[in-house]
N, C-alpha and C positions, 0 to 999 in steps of 0.2 A: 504494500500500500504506500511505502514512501514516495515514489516518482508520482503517484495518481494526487496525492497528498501537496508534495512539494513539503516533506521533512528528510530528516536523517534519523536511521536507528539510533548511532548514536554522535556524539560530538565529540572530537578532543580540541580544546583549547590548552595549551601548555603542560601543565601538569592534571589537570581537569581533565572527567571523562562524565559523561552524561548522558545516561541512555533514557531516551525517552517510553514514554507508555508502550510494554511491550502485551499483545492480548497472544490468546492462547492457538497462534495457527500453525495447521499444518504445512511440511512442504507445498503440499498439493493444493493451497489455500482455503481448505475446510479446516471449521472450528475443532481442536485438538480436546480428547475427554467430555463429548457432551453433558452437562449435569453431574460433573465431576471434580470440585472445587480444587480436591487435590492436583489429579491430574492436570487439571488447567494449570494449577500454578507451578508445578515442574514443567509443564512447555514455556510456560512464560520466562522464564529461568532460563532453561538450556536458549532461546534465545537470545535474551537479553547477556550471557555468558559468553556467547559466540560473538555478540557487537563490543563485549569489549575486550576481547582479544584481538579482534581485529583493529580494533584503537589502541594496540599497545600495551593495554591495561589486564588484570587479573582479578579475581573473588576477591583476593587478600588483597588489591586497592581499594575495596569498597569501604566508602564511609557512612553510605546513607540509603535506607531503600524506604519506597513505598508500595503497600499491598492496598489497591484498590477494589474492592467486591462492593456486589449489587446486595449481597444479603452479610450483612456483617455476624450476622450468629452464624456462621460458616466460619470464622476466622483462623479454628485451630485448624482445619485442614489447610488453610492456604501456611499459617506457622508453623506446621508439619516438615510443608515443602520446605518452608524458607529456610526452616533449623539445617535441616540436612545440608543443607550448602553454606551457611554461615554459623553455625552453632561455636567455632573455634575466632570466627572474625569478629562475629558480634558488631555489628555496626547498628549506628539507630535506624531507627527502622519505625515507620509510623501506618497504621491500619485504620484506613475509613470507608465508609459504607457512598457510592455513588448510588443513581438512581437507574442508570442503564449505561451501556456504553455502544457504539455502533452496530455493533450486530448483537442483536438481544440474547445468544447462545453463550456470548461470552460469561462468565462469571466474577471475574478479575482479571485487570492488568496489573503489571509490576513495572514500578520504573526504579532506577539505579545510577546514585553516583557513587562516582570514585577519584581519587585522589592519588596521581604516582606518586612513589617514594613515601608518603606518609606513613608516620610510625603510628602502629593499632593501640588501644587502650581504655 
C-alpha cells in the first residue's frame, strides 16, 4: 500500500528509524490471521522487523512501540506477541483501542521506533 498511499514503511533519519502503522498483510495482500489478534500481531511484527533491517536498524534499537486494536480487551494477545520479540528489550510501549482501521478485518496495527546505537535501560 505504500506507492498507492504515497508513505514509506519505514524512515531512517540519522540515527532514527521509524516504522510507520504496520496492519497485518499477507505477501499475497490478504489480511494475515483473520479474527486472530495474536496472529495479526506476529504478522505485524515480522513486518515491521523486516523495515527495519532494511533501515539499518534491529529489535534491540527499539525504543518505543505502539499496539493499536479495534477491541482493546484483546490486548494480552496482541502483548503475547509483542513479549516474544521484546521481553529482553523492553522498550515503552503504549496500547490503545482505535475504532477501525482501513480494512475492517484488521484487528491491530503496530508501529515502531528505534534508535541506533542507543544504550537499552
Amino acid at each position: 500500500m505504500e506507492p498507492q498511499i504515497g508513505f514509506s514503511r519505514a524512515v531512517r533519519s540519522g540515527q532514527y528509524v521509524v516504522v510507520a502503522g504496520t496492519a497485518p498483510i499477507g505477501d499475497d495482500g490478504s489480511t494475515v490471521g483473520p479474527g486472530d489478534v495474536y496472529a495479526q500481531t506476529v504478522r505485524c511484527l515480522d513486518i515491521a522487523e523486516r523495515a527495519l533491517r532494511e533501515a539499518g536498524a534491529s529489535l534491540d534499537d527499539v525504543v518505543r512501540t505502539r499496539l493499536l486494536l479495534t477491541d482493546v480487551t484483546q490486548w494480552k494477545e496482541a502483548a503475547r506477541a509483542h513479549g516474544e520479540r521484546f521481553a529482553a528489550i523492553r522498550p515503552a510501549c503504549t496500547v490503545v483501542e482505535v475504532s477501525r482501521f482501513i480494512d475492517p478485518a484488521w484487528l491491530v496495527e503496530v508501529e515502531i521506533d528505534a534508535v541506533l546505537g542507543q544504550e537499552t535501560g
